[in-house]
N, C-alpha and C positions, 0 to 999 in steps of 0.2 A: 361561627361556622367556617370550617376552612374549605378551599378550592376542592380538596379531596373529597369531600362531603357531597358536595356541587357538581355530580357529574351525572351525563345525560347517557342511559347504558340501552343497548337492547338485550333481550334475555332468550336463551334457547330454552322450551318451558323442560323438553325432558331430562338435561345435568344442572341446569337453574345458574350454569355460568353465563357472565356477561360480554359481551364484546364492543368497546368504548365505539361511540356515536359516529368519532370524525373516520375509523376505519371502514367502517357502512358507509355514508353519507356520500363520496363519489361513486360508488357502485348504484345506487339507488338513484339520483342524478342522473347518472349517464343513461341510466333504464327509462328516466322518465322524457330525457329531451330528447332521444332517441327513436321515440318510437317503439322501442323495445318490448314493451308490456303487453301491448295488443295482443290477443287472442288470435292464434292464426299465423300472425304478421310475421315475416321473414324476408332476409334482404333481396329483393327482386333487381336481376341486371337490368332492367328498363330505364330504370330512376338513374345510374351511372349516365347508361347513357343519354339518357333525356340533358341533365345536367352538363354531360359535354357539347350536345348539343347547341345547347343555351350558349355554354362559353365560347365555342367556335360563329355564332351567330355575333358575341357582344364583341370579338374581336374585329368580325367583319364591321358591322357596324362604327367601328370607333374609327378603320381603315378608311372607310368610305366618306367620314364624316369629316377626317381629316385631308385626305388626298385631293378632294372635291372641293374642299371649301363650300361642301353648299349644306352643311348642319346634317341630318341624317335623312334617310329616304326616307318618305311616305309610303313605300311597301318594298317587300321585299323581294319583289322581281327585280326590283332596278339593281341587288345583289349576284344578279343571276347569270348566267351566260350570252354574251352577244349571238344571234343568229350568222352573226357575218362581219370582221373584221375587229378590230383594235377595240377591247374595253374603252367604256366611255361613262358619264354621270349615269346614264340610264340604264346602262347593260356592266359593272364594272367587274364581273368575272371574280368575285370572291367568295361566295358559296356555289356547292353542287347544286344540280336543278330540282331535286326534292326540297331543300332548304327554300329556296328561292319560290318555289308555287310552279314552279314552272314543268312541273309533273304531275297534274292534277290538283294542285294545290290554288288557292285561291290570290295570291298575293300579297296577303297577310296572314292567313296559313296554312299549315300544312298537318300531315301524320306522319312519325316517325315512330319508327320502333315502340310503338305500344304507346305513344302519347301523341294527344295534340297539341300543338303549340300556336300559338295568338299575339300577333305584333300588335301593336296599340303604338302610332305615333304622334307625338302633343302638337300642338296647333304650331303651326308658322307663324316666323316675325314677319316683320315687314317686309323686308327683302326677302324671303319667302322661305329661309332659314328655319329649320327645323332640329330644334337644343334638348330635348326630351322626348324618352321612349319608355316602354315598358313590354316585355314579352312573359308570357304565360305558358306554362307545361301541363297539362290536365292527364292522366291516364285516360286513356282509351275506356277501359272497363275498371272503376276503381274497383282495388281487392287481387283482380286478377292479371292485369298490367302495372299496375303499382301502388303503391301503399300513400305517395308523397306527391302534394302539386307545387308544382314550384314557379317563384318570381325573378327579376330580375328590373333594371330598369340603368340606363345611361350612369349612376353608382358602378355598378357592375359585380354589384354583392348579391348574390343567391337565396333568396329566401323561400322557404320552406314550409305547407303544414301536413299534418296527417290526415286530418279534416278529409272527408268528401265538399270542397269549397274551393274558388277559385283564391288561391293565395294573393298577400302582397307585404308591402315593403314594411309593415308590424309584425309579421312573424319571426319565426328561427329563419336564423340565417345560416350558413356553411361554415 
């Protein structure tokens, strides 16, 4: 039996011509990691934004954690804007005050643009260093705010599911 024999076709049933496998096979892929196939589902500007969110938070984050030397905050006020005078560990002026909780928000999180978001930060060393984080994106109203909840965590890699579920660092990632 030769190669030519051995080949994997899909078939159109009404001309009964074929169209070889690997031509299909990224189109069908990209349908399924996508998100694409859901009923309904169409790309929602929430989810861009949500996910630059995240990025502008993972940037502050890494600022803080480096400028400081004291590992990452325990919430994200200490992100937030000083009431009075020179940025400092507590107050270090690198997110807007909705990021920060400091608009209603609770300190660890807030609502943005059609999503909530959820700092989680990992326990303190000794010296009271804090080396792991994780932030969470949920839509508001799944379906109608967004399709996609997404992760993130001191990596700094995006992970993604379509799920109604809080994501984490096993799913799709960006």
């Amino acid at each position: 039996m030769s190669l030519s024999t051995v080949r994997l076709t899909m078939t159109d049933p009404p001309n009964g011509e074929s169209c070889p496998w690997f031509l299909v096979a990224p189109l069908v892929l990209t349908l399924l990691t996508t998100g694409a196939c859901g009923v309904g589902e169409r790309p929602n500007p929430n989810e861009a934004k949500a996910t630059g969110t995240l990025r502008v938070l993972t940037a502050a984050l890494k600022t803080y954690a480096s400028v400081y030397d004291a590992g990452f905050p325990d919430r994200l006020r200490r992100l937030g804007r000083p009431r009075a005078g020179q940025p400092d560990k507590n107050n270090a002026n690198l997110v807007d005050p909705v990021i920060a909780g400091q608009n209603g928000g609770s300190g660890i999180s807030f609502e943005k643009d059609g999503y909530f978001f959820t700092y989680h930060a990992g326990a303190a060393d000794r010296k009271g260093r804090i080396h792991t984080y994780s932030l969470i994106a949920r839509p508001l109203r799944y379906g109608d705010d967004g399709y996609r909840s997404f992760f993130t965590d001191e990596a700094a890699v995006i992970h993604w599911t379509a799920e109604d579920r809080a994501p984490n660092a096993s799913d799709f990632h960006l």
